[in-house]
Backbone as CSV, one residue per row, in Angstrom:
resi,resn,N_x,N_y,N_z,CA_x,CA_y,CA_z,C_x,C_y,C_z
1,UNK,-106.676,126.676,87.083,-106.606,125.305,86.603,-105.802,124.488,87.616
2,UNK,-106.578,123.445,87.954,-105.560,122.642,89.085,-104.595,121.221,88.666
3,UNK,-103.677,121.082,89.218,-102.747,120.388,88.651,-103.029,119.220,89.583
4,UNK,-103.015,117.688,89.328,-102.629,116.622,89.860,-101.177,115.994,89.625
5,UNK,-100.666,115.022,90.650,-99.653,114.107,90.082,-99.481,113.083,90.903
6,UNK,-98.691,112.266,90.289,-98.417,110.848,90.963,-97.695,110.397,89.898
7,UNK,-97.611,108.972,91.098,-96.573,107.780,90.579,-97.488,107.146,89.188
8,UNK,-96.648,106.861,88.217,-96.932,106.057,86.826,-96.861,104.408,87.226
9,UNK,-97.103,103.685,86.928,-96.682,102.411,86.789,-97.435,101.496,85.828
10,UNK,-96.792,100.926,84.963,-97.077,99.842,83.543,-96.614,98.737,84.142
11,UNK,-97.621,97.469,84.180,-96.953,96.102,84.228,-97.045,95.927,83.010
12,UNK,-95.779,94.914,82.596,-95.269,94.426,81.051,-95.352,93.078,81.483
13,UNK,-95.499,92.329,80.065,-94.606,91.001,80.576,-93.661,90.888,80.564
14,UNK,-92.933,91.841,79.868,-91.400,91.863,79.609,-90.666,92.486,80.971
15,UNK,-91.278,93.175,81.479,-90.390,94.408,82.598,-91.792,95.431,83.170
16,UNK,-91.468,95.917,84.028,-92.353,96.899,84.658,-91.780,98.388,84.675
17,UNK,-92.454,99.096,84.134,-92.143,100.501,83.961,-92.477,101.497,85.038
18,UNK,-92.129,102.615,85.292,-92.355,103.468,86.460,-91.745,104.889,85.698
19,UNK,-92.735,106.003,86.646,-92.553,107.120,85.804,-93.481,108.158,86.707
20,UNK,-93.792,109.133,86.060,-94.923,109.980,86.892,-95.840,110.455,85.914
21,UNK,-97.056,110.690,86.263,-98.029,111.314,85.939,-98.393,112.699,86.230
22,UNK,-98.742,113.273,85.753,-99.228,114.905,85.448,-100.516,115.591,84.819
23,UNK,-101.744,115.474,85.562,-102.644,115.943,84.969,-103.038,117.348,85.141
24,UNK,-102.879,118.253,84.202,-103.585,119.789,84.152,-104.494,119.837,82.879
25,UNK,-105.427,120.441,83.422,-107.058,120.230,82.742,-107.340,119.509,81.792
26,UNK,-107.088,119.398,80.823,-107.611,118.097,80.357,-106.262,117.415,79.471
27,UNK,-105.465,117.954,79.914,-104.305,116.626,79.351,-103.549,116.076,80.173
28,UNK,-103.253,115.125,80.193,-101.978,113.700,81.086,-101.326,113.819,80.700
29,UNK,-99.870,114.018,81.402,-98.412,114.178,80.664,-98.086,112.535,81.311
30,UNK,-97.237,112.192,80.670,-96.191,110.748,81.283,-95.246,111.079,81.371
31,UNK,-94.076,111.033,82.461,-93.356,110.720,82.192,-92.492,109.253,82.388
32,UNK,-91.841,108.491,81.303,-91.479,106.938,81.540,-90.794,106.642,80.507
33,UNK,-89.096,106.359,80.740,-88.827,106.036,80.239,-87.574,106.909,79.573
34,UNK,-87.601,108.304,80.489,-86.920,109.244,79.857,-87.718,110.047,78.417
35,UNK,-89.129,109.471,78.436,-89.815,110.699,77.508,-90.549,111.205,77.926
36,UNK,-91.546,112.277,77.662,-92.512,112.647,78.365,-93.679,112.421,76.865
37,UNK,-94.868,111.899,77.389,-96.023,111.758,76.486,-97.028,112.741,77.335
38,UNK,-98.257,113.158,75.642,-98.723,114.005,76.276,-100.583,113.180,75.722
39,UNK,-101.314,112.952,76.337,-102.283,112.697,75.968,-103.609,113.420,76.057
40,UNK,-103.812,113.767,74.997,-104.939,115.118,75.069,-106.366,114.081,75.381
41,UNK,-107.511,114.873,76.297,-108.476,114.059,76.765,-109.186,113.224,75.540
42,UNK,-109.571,114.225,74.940,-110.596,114.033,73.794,-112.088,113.783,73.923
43,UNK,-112.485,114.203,75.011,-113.822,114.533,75.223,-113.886,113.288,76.094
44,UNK,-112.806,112.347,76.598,-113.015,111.008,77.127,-111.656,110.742,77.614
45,UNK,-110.616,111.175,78.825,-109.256,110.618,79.019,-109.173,108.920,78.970
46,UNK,-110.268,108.495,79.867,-109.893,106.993,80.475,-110.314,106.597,78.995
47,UNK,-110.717,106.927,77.910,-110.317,106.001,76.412,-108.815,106.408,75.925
48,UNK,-108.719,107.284,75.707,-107.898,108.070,75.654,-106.384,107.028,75.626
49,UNK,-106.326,106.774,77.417,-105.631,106.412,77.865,-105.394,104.815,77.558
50,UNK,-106.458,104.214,77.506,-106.467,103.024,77.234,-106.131,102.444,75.700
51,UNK,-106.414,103.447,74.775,-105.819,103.453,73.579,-104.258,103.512,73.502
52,UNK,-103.938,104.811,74.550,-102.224,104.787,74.522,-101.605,103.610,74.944
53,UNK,-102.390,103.544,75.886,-101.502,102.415,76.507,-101.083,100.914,75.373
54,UNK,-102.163,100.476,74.756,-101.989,99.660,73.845,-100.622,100.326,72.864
55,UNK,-100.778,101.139,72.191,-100.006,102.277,71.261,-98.375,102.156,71.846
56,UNK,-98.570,102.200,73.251,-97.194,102.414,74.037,-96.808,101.238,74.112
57,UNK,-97.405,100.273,74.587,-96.398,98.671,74.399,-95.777,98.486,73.020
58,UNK,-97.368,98.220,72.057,-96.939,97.684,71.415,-95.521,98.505,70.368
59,UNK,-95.768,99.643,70.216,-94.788,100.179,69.302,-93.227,100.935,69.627
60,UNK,-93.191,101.325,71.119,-92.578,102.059,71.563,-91.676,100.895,72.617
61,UNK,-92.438,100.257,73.614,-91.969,99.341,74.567,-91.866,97.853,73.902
62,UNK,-92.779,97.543,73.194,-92.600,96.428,72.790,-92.930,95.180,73.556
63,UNK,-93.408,95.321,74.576,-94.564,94.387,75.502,-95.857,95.157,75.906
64,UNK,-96.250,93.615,76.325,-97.878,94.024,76.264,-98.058,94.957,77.570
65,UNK,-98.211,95.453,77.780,-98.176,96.611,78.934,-99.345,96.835,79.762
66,UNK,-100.010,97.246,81.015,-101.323,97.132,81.211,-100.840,98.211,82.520
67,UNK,-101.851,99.254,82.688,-101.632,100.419,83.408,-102.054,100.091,84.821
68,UNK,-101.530,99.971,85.695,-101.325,100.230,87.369,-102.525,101.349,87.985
69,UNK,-103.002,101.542,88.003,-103.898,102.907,88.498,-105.374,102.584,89.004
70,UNK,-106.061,103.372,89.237,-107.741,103.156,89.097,-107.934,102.586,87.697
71,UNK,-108.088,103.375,86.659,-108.975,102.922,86.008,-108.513,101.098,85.513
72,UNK,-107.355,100.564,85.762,-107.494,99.103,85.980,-108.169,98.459,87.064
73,UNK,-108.203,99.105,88.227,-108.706,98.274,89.419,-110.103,97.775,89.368
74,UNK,-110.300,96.786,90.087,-111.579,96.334,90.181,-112.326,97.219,91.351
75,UNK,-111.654,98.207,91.905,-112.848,98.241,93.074,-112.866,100.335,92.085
76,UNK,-112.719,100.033,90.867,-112.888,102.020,90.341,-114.460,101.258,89.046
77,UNK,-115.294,102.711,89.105,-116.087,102.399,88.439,-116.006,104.281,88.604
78,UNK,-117.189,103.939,87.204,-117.624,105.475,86.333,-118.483,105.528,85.520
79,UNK,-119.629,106.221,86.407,-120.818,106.506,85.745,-120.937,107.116,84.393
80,UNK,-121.728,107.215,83.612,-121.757,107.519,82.166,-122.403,108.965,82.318
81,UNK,-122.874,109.259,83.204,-122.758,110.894,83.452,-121.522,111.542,83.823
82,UNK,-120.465,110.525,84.930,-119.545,111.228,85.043,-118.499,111.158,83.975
83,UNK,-118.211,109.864,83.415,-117.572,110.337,81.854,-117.667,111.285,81.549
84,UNK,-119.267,111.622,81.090,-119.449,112.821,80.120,-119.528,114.316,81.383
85,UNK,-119.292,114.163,82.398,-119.109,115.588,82.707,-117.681,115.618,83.186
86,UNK,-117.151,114.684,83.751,-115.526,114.944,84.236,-114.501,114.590,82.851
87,UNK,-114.979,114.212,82.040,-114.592,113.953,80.953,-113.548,112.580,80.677
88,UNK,-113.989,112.214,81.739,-113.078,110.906,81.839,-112.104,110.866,82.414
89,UNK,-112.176,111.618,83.417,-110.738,112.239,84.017,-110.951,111.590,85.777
90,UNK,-112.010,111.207,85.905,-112.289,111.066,87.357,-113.304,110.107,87.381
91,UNK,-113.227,109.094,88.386,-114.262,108.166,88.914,-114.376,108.112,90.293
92,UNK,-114.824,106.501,90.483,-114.821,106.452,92.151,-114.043,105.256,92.876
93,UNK,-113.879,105.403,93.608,-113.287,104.128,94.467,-113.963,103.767,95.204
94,UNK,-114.756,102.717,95.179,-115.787,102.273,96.165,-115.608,100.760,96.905
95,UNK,-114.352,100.762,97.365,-113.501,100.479,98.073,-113.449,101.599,99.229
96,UNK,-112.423,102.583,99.044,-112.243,103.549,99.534,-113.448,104.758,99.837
97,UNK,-114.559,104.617,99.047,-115.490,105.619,98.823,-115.352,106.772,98.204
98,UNK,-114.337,107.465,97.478,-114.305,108.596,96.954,-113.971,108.800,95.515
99,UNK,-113.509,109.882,95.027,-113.289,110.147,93.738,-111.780,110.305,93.828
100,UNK,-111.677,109.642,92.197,-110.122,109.208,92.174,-109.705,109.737,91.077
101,UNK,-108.855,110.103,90.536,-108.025,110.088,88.581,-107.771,108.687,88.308
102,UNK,-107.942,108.494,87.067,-107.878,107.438,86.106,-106.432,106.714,86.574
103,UNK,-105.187,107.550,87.014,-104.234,107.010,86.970,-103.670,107.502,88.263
104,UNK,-104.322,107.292,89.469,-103.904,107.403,90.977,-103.674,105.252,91.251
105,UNK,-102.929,105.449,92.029,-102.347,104.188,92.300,-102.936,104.071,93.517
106,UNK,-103.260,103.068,94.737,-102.583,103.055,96.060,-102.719,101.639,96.803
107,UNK,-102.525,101.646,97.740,-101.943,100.417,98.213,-103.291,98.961,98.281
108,UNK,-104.128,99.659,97.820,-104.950,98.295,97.948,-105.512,98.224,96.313
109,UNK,-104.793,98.149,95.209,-104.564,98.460,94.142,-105.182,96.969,93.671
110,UNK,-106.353,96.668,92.883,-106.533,94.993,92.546,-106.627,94.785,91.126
111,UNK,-106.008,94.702,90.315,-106.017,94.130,88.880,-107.669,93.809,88.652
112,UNK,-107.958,93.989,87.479,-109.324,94.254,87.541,-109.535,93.159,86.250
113,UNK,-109.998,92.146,86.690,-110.310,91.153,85.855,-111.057,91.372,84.023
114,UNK,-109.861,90.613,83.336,-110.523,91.067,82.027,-111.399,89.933,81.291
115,UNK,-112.333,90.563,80.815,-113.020,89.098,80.268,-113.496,89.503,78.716
């Protein structure tokens, strides 16, 4: 089973959070904040995740919070085959051209317009 990790980062409106990430097979650990969260995939991480994240502002942080990574960026996309075979755990950067985790950061990082 292979392990990923990286840098965490939540923009708030209130404050910006930082922490690390930990993915082994199909669960994301967080750590931020001095806790560690554990988010099991559920047949789908990048929902998964996007559910917590709401879950984590609003009840725990208490601002609106919005996750730093691929799966915010505008230049990550994910086919509906690869959902259902990476389980939501992996897309692409087509920017960069390759395959990324939901919650890899890097320097050409673009907020991904919500409508």
């Amino acid at each position: 089973m292979s392990e990923m990790t990286g840098e965490l980062r939540l923009d708030g409106k209130v404050s910006e959070y930082t922490g690390r990430w930990t993915l082994v097979g199909e669960t994301m650990e967080w750590e931020l904040e001095g806790k560690t969260y554990r988010i099991e995939s559920a047949d789908d991480l990048s929902d998964s995740i996007s559910s917590f994240v709401r879950v984590l502002g609003k009840r725990q942080l208490k601002d609106k919070v919005t996750l730093r990574g691929c799966l915010t960026c505008e230049n990550f996309s994910m086919s509906g085959m690869a959902r259902d075979m990476g389980r939501g755990q992996r897309g692409d950067c087509d920017l960069h051209e390759l395959g990324v985790e939901v919650c890899y950061l890097c320097c050409d990082y673009k907020q991904k317009n919500e409508s």
